[in-house]
C-alpha positions in Angstrom: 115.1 114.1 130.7 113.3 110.9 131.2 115.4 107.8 130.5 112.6 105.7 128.9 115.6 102.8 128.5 114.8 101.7 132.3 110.9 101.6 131.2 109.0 98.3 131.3 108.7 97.1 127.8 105.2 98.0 127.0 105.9 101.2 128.9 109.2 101.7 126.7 107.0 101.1 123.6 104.2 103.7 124.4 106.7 106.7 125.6 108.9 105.7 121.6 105.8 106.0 120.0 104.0 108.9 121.9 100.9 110.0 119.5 100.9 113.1 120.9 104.9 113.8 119.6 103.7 112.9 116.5 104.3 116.4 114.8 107.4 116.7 116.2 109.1 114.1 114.2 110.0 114.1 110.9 108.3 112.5 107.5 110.1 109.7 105.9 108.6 110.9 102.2 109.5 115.1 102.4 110.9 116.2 99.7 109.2 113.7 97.4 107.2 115.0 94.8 103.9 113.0 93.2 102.1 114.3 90.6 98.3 112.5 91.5 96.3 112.3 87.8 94.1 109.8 89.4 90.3 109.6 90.2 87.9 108.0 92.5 89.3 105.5 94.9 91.5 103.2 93.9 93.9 105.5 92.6 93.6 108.7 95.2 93.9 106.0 98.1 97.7 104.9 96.6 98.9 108.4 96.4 96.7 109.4 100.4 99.4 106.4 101.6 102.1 108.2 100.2 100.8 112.3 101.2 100.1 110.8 105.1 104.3 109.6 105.1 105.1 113.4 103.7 105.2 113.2 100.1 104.6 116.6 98.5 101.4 115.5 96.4 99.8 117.3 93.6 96.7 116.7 92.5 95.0 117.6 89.4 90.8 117.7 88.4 89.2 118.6 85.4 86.6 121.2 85.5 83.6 118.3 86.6 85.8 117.5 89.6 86.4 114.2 90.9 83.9 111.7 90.6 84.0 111.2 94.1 82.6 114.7 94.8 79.1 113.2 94.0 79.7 110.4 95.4 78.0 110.8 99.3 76.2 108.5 101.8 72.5 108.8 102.0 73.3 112.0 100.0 75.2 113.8 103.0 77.4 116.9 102.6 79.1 118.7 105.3 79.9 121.9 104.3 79.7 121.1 100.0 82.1 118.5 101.1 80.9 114.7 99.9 82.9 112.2 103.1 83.1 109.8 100.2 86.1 112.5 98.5 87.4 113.0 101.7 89.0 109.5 103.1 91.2 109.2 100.0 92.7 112.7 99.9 94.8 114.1 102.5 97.3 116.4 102.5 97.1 117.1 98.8 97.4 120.4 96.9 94.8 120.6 94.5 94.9 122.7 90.9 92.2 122.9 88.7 94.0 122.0 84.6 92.8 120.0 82.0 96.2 118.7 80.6 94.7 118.5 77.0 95.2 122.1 76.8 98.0 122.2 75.0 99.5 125.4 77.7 98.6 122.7 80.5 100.2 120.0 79.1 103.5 121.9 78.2 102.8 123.0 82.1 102.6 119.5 83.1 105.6 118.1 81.2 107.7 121.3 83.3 106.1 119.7 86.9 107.8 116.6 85.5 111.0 117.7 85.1 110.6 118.4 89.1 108.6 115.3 90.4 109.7 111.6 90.8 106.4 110.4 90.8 103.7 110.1 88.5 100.4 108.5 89.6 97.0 107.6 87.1 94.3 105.2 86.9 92.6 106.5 84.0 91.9 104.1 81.1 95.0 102.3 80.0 96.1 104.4 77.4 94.4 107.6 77.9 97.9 109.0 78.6 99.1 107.9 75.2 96.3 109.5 73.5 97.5 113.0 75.3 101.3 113.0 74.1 101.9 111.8 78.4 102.2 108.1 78.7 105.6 106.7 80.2 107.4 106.7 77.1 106.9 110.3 76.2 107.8 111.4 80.4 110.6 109.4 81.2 112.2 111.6 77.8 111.6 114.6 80.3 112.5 112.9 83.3 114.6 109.5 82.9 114.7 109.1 86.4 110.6 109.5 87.0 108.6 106.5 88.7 105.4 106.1 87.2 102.5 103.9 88.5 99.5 102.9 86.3 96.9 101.4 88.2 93.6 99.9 86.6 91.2 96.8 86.9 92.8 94.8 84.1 96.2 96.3 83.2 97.5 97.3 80.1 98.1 93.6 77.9 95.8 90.2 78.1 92.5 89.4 76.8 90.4 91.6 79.3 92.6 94.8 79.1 90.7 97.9 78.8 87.9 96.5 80.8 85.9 99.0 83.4 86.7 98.4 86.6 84.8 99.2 90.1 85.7 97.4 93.2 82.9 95.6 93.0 84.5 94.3 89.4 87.4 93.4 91.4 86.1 91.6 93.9 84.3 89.6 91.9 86.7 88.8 88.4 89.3 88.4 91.8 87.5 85.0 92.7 87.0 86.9 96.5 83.0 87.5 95.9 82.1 84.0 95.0 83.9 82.6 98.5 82.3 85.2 101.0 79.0 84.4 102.2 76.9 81.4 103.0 76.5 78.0 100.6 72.9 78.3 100.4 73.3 81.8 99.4 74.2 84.2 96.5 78.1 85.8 96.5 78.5 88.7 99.0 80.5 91.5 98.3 82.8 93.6 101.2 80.2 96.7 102.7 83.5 98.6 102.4 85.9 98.9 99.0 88.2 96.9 100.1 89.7 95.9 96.5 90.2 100.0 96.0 92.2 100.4 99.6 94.1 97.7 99.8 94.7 97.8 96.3 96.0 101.5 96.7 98.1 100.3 99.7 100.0 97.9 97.2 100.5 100.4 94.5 101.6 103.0 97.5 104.6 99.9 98.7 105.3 99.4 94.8 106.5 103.1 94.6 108.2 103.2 97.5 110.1 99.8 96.7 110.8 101.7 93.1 112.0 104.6 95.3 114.0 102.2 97.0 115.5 101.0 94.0 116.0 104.2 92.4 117.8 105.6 95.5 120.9 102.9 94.5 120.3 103.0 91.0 119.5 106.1 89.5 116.8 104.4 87.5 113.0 105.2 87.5 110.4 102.3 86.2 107.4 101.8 85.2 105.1 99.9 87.3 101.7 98.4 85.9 99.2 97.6 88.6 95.7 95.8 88.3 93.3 95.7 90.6 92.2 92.2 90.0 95.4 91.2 90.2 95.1 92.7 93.9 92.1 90.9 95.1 93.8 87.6 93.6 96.8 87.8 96.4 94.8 88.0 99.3 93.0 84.6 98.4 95.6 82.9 101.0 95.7 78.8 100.2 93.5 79.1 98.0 95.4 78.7 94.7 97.6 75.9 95.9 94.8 73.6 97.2 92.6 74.1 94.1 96.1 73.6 92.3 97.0 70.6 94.2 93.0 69.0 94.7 91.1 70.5 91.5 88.6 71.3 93.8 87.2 74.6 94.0 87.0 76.9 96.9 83.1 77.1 98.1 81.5 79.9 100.6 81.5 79.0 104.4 79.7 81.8 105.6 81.7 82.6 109.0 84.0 79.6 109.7 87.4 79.6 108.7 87.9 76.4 106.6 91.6 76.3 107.8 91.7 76.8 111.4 88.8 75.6 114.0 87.3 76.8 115.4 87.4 80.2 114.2 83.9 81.9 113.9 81.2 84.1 115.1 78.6 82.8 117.3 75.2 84.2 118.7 74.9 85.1 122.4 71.9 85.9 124.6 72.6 89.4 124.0 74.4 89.8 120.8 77.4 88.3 118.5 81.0 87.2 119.3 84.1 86.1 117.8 85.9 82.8 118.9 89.7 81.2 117.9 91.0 79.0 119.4 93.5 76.9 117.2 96.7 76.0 119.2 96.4 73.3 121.6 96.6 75.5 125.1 93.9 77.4 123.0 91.1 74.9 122.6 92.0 73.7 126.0 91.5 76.9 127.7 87.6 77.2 125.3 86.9 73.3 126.3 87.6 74.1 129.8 84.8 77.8 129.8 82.9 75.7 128.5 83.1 72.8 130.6 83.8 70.3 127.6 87.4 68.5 128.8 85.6 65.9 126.5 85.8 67.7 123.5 89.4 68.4 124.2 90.3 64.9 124.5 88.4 63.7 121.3 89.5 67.3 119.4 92.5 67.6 120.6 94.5 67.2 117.0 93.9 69.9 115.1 93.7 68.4 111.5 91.1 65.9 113.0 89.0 69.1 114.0 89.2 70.2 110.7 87.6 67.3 108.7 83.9 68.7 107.9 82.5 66.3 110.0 84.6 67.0 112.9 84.3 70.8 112.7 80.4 70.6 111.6 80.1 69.2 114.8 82.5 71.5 116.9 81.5 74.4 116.1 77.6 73.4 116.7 78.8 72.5 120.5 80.1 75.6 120.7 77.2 77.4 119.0 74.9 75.9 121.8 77.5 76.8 124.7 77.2 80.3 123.4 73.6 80.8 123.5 73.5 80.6 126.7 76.2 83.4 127.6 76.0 86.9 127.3 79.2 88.9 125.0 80.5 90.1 128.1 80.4 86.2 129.9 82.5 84.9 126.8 84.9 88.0 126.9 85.8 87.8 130.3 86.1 83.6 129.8 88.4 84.1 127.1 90.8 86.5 129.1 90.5 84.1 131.6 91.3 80.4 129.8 93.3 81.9 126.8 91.5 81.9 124.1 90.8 83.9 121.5 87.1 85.6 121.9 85.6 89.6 120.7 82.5 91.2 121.1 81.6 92.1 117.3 81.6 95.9 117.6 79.5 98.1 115.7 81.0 101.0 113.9 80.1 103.6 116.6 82.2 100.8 119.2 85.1 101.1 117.3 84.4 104.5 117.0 84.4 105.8 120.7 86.9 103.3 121.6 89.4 104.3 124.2 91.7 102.1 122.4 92.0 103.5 119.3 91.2 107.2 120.7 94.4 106.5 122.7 96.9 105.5 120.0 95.4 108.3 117.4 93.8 105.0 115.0 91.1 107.5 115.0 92.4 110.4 115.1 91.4 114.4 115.8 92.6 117.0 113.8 91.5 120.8 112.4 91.1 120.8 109.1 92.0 124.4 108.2 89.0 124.5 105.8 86.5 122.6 107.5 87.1 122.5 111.2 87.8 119.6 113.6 87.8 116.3 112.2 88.0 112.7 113.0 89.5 110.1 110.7 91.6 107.0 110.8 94.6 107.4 110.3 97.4 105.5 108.4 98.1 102.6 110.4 101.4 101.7 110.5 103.2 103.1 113.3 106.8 104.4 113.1 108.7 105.6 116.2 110.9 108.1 114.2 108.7 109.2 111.1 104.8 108.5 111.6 102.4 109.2 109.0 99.7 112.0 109.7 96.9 113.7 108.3 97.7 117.7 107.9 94.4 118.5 106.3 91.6 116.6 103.6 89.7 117.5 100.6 89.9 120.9 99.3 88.0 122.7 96.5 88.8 122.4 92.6 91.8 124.7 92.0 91.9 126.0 95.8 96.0 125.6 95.4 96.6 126.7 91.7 98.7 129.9 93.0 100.3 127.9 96.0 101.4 125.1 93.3 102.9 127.4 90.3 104.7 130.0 91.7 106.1 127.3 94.1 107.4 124.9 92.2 107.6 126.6 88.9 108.5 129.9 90.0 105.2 131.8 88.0 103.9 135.0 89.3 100.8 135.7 90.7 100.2 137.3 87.8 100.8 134.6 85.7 99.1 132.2 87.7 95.8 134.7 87.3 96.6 135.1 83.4 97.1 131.5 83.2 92.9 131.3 84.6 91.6 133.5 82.5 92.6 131.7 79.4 91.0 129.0 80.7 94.2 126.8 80.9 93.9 126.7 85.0 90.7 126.6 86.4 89.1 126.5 90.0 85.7 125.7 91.2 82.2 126.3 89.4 79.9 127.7 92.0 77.3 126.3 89.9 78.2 122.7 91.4 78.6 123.6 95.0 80.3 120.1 95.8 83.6 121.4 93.4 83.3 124.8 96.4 84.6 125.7 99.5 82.6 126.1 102.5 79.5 128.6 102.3 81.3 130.1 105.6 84.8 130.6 104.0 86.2 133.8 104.3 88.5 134.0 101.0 91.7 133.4 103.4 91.4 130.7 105.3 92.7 127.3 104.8 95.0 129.1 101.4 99.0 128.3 101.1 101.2 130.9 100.2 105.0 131.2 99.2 
């Protein structure tokens, strides 16, 4: 056996990690059960965080389905499947129950007893009004986690309030800083304030895990959106604290470090830092510009407006007339920082992120091969990984009740035909499986 101990570094690194053993290593969240009463993005995406690290996650539709079953690009399906139900939702099992039955509710409150985690982002007190908030589970279950994520929480003058990430971004102050001055606010082209809120809400369980492991004691965790967007603002609190002066858009320059922005080529856009000292000297010296060093040289002074008005137009000149690949290869070169801007089909195809699985190839046992990114972090002993996405309303009713509550397949099929479990409505072909299923494939069993 290969003692990877005598390895380089870097080589040590890549044989720990290997992508390809990633199966072969166990999940850090098995044997962790969420129950996922969530809905669209912001709420799917914290419980996908926790399914990708092995936690056993159920989740639960009405008979519509998720709205993000109708929510597609340029209204593309593959296969009934909407991509925009897909990225949120992996390695779920999926029952079709309306919990305001009152047979599915008692069902619920019996899943309860066996979970530690309850996830929902429906309206802040939509639970209540079922008989299923936190007060009346953690009476089934004292020891039961429960996160609530919404835009505006559950107390305070705007609670209650509809919230999209678009909301978020916006009531968060991030909208009104990201564009140019002598344009409108621009919002993220992705949903950023659903992800990264979901990523939060996904560390605030497992820090309640965390605690419960020493304590014993579940919690209740109350998580806003807006709250969210709010964190990621950097300096900005303090200096408007500190200056009274508000934050203004910049368009591409970083108002704390310069230069750091994106400049126009011959050929096409690119990304330039260079902030420590060795930094800017290595960029002054590409560019031929020892003079700029010597007057720039402190970087507070280059980041008085004048100062980095100035800059960053030399630079802007010096990059006109360079191709991307010129100002790559300088950068490797001198030491600074500098990136082609890559389109989404770069990123893509890259060997890079081919190579370490960020984009990463699977089966899907309903829907064939895939390609996704995958959760990011990177953990020698227990990666995350994506087992399979989206399924159909219902597709794991039978899987989910006679597993963890011991019914019969009987029961489970008497349980459907009073209407109290439910599975898809081949009327809506987005709630269906594939036209070219077979009955068989993609189904858990006992």
């Amino acid at each position: 056996m290969e003692d990877i101990d005598e390895l380089p570094y870097t080589e040590f690194i890549k044989k720990l990690m290997d992508p390809e053993k990633i199966f072969d290593k166990p999940e850090p969240l098995k044997g962790i059960r969420v129950l996922d009463m969530t809905y669209v993005v912001l709420g799917p995406a914290a419980v996908d965080y926790l399914a990708e690290f092995g936690a056993e996650v159920i989740f639960f539709e009405d008979r519509d389905g998720d709205t993000m079953r109708y929510v597609t690009p340029f209204a593309y399906l593959y296969k009934n499947m909407s991509p925009g139900l897909q990225e949120q939702n992996h390695n779920k099992y999926w029952v079709g129950m309306d919990v305001r039955h009152p047979k599915a509710k008692e069902l619920f409150l019996e899943l309860v007893k066996k979970s530690d985690v309850v996830v929902e982002n429906l309206a802040p007190g939509r639970m209540a009004e079922w008989g299923l908030s936190y007060r009346e589970l953690k009476e089934v279950n004292p020891k039961l986690i429960y996160l609530s994520l919404s835009g505006f929480g559950h107390w305070g003058p705007w609670a209650g309030r509809t919230s999209y990430d678009a909301i978020a971004q916006s009531q968060g102050g991030l909208s009104a800083i990201t564009g140019y001055p002598e344009r409108g606010p621009i919002k993220s082209g992705v949903w950023i304030a659903d992800w990264i809120g979901g990523l939060m809400g996904a560390i605030a369980v497992m820090a309640a895990l965390n605690y419960r492991e020493r304590t014993g004691e579940g919690q209740f965790i109350d998580y806003l959106q807006t709250e969210n967007v709010i964190r990621w603002l950097d300096w900005t609190w303090l200096y408007v604290f500190k200056t009274g002066k508000d934050r203004k858009r910049a368009g591409n320059r970083d108002l704390a470090i310069c230069p750091s922005d994106m400049f126009t080529c011959k050929d096409g856009w690119i990304a330039i830092a260079a902030f420590k000292e060795e930094e800017f000297y290595g960029l002054c010296k590409a560019m031929g510009r020892l003079d700029l060093f010597e007057k720039y040289k402190d970087p507070v002074e280059r980041l008085k407006e004048e100062n980095a008005v100035r800059l960053l137009k030399e630079i802007a000149e010096w990059a006109k007339t360079k191709t991307v690949k010129e100002i790559d290869e300088l950068g490797a070169k001198y030491g600074f920082a500098a990136s082609p801007i890559l389109d989404v089909q770069d990123a893509y195809y890259s060997e890079h992120y081919r190579e370490r699985k960020a984009i990463f190839e699977y089966e899907d046992p309903l829907y064939g091969d895939m390609v996704e990114p995958c959760y990011p972090p990177r953990m020698s002993e227990t990666p995350s990984r994506i087992k399979w996405g989206a399924r159909p309303i219902g597709f794991d009713n039978e899987y989910v009740f006679t597993k963890v509550l011991g019914l019969t397949i009987e029961e489970v099929r008497k349980l459907e035909e009073e209407g109290v479990l439910f599975k898809w409505d081949e009327s809506k072909p987005m709630t269906c499986p594939p036209p070219d299923w077979d009955g068989e494939r993609g189904r858990f069993f006992p």
